[in-house]
C-alpha positions in Angstrom: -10.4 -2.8 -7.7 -11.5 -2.0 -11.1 -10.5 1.2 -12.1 -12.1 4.1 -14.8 -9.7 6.1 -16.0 -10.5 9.4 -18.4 -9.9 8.4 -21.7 -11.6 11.7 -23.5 -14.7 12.2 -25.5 -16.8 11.0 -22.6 -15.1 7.5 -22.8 -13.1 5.9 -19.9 -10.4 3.2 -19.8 -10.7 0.0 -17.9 -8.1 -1.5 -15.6 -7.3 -2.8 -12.0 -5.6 -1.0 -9.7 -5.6 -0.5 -5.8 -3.3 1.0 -3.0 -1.7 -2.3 -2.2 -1.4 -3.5 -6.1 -0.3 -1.1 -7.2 3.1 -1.2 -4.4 3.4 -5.1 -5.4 2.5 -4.8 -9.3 5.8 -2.5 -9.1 7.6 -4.7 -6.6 7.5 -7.9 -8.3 9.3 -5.4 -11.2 11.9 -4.0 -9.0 12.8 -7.3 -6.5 15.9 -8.7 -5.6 16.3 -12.0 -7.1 14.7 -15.1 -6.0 12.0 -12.9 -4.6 8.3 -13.5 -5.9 4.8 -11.4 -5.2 2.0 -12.7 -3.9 -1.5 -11.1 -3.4 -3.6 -11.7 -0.8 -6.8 -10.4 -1.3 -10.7 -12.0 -2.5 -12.7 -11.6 -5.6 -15.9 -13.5 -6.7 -15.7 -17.0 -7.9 -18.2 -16.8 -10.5 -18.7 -13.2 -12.3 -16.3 -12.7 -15.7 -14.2 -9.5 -13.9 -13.1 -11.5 -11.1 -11.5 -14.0 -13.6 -10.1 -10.5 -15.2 -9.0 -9.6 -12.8 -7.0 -12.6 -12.3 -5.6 -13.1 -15.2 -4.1 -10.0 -15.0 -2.2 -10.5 -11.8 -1.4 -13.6 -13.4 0.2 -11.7 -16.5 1.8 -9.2 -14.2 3.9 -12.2 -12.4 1.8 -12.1 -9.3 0.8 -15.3 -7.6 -2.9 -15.5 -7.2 -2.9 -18.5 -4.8 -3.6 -16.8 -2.3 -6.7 -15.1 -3.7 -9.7 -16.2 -1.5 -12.7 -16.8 -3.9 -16.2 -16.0 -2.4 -19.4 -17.3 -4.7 -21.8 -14.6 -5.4 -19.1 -11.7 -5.2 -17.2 -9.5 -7.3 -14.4 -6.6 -7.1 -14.9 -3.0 -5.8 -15.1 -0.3 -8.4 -13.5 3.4 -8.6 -12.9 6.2 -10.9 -10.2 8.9 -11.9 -11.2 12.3 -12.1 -8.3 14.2 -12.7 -7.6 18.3 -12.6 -3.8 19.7 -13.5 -2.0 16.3 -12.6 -3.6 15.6 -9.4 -6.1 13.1 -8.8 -9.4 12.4 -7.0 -11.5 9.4 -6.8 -15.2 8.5 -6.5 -15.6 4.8 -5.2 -18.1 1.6 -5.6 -17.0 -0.7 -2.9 -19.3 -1.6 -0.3 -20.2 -4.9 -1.9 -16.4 -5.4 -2.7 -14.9 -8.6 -2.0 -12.1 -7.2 -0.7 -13.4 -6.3 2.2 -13.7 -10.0 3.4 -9.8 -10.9 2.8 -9.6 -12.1 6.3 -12.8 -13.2 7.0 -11.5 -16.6 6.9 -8.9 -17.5 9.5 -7.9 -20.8 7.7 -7.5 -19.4 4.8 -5.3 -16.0 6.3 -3.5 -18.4 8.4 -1.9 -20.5 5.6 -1.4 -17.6 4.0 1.0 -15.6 6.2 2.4 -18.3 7.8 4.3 -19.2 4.4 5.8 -15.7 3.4 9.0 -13.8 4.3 7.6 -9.7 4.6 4.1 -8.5 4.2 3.2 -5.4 3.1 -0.5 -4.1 4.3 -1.9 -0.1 4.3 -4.5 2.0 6.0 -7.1 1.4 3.3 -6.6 -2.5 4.0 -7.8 -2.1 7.6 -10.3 0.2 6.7 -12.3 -1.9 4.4 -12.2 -4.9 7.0 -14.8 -5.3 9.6 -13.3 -5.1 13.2 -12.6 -8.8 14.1 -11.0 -9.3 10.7 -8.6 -6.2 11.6 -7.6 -7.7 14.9 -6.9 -11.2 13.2 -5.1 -9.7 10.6 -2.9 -7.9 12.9 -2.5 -10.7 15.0 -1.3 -12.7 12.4 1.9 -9.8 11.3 1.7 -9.8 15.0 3.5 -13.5 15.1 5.2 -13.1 11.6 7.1 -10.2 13.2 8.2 -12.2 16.0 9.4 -14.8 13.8 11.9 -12.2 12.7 9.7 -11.3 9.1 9.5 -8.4 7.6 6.1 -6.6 7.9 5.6 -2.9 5.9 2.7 -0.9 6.7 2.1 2.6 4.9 -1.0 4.0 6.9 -2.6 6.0 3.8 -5.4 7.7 5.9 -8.6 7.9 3.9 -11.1 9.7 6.0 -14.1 8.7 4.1 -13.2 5.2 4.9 -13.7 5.7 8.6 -17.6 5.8 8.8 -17.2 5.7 12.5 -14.5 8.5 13.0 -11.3 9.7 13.1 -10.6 8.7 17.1 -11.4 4.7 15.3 -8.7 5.6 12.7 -6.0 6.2 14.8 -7.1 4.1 17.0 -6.6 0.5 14.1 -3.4 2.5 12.1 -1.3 2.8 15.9 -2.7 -1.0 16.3 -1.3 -1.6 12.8 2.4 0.4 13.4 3.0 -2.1 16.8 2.8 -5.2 14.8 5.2 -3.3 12.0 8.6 -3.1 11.8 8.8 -0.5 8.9 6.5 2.4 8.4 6.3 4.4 5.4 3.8 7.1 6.3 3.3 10.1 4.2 3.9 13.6 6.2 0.3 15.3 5.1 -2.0 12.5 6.0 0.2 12.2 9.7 0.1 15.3 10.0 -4.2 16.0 9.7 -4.4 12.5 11.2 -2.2 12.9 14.1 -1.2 16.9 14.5 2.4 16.0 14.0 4.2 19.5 13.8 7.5 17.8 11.2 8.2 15.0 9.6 10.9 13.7 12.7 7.8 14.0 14.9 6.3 11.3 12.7 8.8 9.4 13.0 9.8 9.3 16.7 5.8 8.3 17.3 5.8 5.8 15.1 9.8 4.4 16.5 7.7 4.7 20.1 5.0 2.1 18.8 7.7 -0.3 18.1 8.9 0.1 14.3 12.2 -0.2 13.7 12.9 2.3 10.7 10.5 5.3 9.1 10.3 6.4 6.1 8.4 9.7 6.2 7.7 10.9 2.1 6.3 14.4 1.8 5.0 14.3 -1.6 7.5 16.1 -4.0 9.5 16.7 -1.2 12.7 15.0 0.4 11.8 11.8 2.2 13.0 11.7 6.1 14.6 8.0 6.8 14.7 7.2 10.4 16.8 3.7 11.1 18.3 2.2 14.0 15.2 3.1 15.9 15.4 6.6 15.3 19.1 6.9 16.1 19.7 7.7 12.5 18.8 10.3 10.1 18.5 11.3 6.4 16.8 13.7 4.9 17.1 12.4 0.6 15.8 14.4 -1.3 13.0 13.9 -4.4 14.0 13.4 -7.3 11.9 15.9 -10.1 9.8 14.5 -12.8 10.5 15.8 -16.4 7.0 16.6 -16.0 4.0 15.8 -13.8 0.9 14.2 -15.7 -0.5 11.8 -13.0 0.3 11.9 -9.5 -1.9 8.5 -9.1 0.2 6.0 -7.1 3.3 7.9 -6.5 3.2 6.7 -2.8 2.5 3.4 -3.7 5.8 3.1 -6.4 7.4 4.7 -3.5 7.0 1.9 -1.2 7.9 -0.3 -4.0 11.1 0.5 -5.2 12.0 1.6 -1.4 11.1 -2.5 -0.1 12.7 -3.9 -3.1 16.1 -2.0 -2.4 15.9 -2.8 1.3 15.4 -7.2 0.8 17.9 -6.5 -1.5 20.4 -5.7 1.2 20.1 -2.0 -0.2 20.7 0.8 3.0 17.6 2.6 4.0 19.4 6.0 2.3 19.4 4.3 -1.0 16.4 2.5 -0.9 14.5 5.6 -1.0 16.5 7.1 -3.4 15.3 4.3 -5.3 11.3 4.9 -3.9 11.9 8.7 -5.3 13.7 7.3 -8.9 10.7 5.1 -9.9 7.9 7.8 -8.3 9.5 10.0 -10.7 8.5 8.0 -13.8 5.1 6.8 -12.5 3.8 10.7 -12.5 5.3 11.1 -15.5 2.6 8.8 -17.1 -1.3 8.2 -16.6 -2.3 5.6 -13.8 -0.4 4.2 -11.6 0.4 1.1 -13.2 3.7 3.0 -15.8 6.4 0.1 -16.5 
C-alpha cells in the first residue's frame, strides 16, 4: 500500500509499505544465500503509483514478476498516526488492487507452483473475496504437500472482517491447516480466540496441523513450540535502546525468524534473530529501517 507517514508541520511522508512487504522487504535483507524474494500481489497497469510502486520493489531486490497488473486499478492507501511510539492506522483500500491477487487462478497457479516457502498473513485473507481465499489456500494446500515451506502469521484485524469475528476464525484456522509454521502474536490470539497463555496458542495451532509456533508477545519473550509441540523455549526480547516506532515489529519478526530458519538456523535462534532486528526497526520511524 502506499503509506502517509507524519512528517511535522502538517506535512506527511510518502512510501509503500504493507504487512506482508514489510516481512519480505526485510527478508530479502536477512536470507540465506541463494535465496531471492518474490512478491505476489496486483497493482494497476496504467496509473504512475503502480509503476512507483514497482520500481521500488525492484530497488529493494524484490522480484516483481509475479505482480498481477489489472487496467484501470491502482494500490490501497493508509496513514500513520502515531501517540508515544505506538501506532494506529486509518485505511483507503476498498478499490485496492490488492484485494484481487488471486482472482486469477492462472496467474496464482504459476506463481506458487515455482517457489520453495510462502509466506501469507491474516490481512491477506481478509482483503480477498471468499473463493479467492479458498484457492489461495488450496494452492499452499498442495505446496505443503510437496514438502514447501508455507509461513502464515494470522495478524487479526477486526475491522477487516465486515462480516464478523465467527468468519475470522473461521478463514485464519482454514489458513493454520494448510501451514506448517505459525507465527501468531499472543494479544490478537488471545481476543481472537480466548486463549488463556501463550502454550495454549500454540498447542491449538500444533492441533490444526502446523509443525512449529512461534508465539511473540510484543516486548515480551517469544514461546517457540517445535517438534509438534514436543519442544519448548521461552527466548526472551531483546530491549530497544529506545522505542520510537513500534510499526512493523511483528513483521521484522517474521523476517529475520524465516531467514534464520531456511538458513538451517534452530527455531531457538531464529527468533533470537526475529527479536535482534525487531529491536532496531522500533528504534526508527516506519517499518521499513535498514
Amino acid at each position: 500500500m502506499v503509506e502517509l507517514a507524519n512528517a511535522g508541520e502538517g506535512l506527511y511522508r510518502q512510501g509503500f509499505a504493507g504487512d506482508t512487504f514489510n516481512t519480505l522487504w526485510h527478508f530479502v535483507r536477512q536470507a540465506p544465500a541463494g535465496w531471492r524474494g518474490a512478491y505476489l500481489t496486483a497493482l494497476g497497469a496504467d496509473d504512475t503509483m503502480s509503476e512507483r510502486m514497482l520500481a521500488f520493489f525492484a530497488s529493494a531486490g524484490i522480484d516483481t514478476d509475479t505482480v498481477r497488473r489489472i487496467p484501470g486499478a491502482a494500490p490501497g492507501l493508509y496513514m500513520i498516526h502515531l501517540k508515544d511510539g505506538e501506532r494506529s492506522f486509518s485505511y483507503w483500500r476498498d478499490m485496492a488492487a490488492a484485494k484481487q491477487l488471486a482472482a486469477d487462478a492462472g496467474h496464482l497457479a504459476a506463481v506458487l507452483e515455482t517457489g520453495e516457502a510462502f509466506y501469507f498473513s491474516g490481512i491477506t485473507l481478509a482483503i480477498l473475496a471468499d473463493p479467492d481465499r479458498r484457492r489461495l489456500l488450496d494452492h499452499l494446500s498442495a505446496a505443503k504437500r510437496r514438502g514447501k515451506t508455507v509461513a502464515f502469521d494470522p495478524n487479526v484485524r477486526p475491522r477487516l472482517w465486515p462480516a464478523g469475528m465467527d468468519t475470522a476464525r473461521h478463514w485464519v484456522e482454514a489458513a493454520a491447516r494448510v501451514s506448517t509454521h505459525l507465527l501468531p502474536s499472543f494479544d490478537d490470539e488471545r481476543a481472537t480466540f480466548g486463549d488463556v497463555s501463550p502454550e495454549h496458542t500454540a498447542a491449538r495451532y500444533h492441533a490444526l496441523g502446523a509443525s512449529e509456533v512461534v508465539v511473540k508477545d510484543g516486548g515480551g519473550e517469544a514461546l517457540v513450540s517445535s517438534g509438534g509441540g514436543a519442544e519448548l523455549a521461552a527466548v526472551p526480547c531483546i530491549a530497544p535502546a529506545a522505542v520510537v516506532d513500534t510499526t512493523g515489529a511483528g513483521d521484522s519478526f517474521n523476517a529475520a525468524y524465516l531467514a534464520a530458519r531456511l538458513g538451517g538456523a534452530g527455531p531457538a535462534d531464529a527468533a533470537l534473530a526475529g527479536h535482534r532486528l525487531a529491536s532496531r526497526v522500533v528504534a526508527g520511524h516506519g517499518a521499513l529501517v535498514g
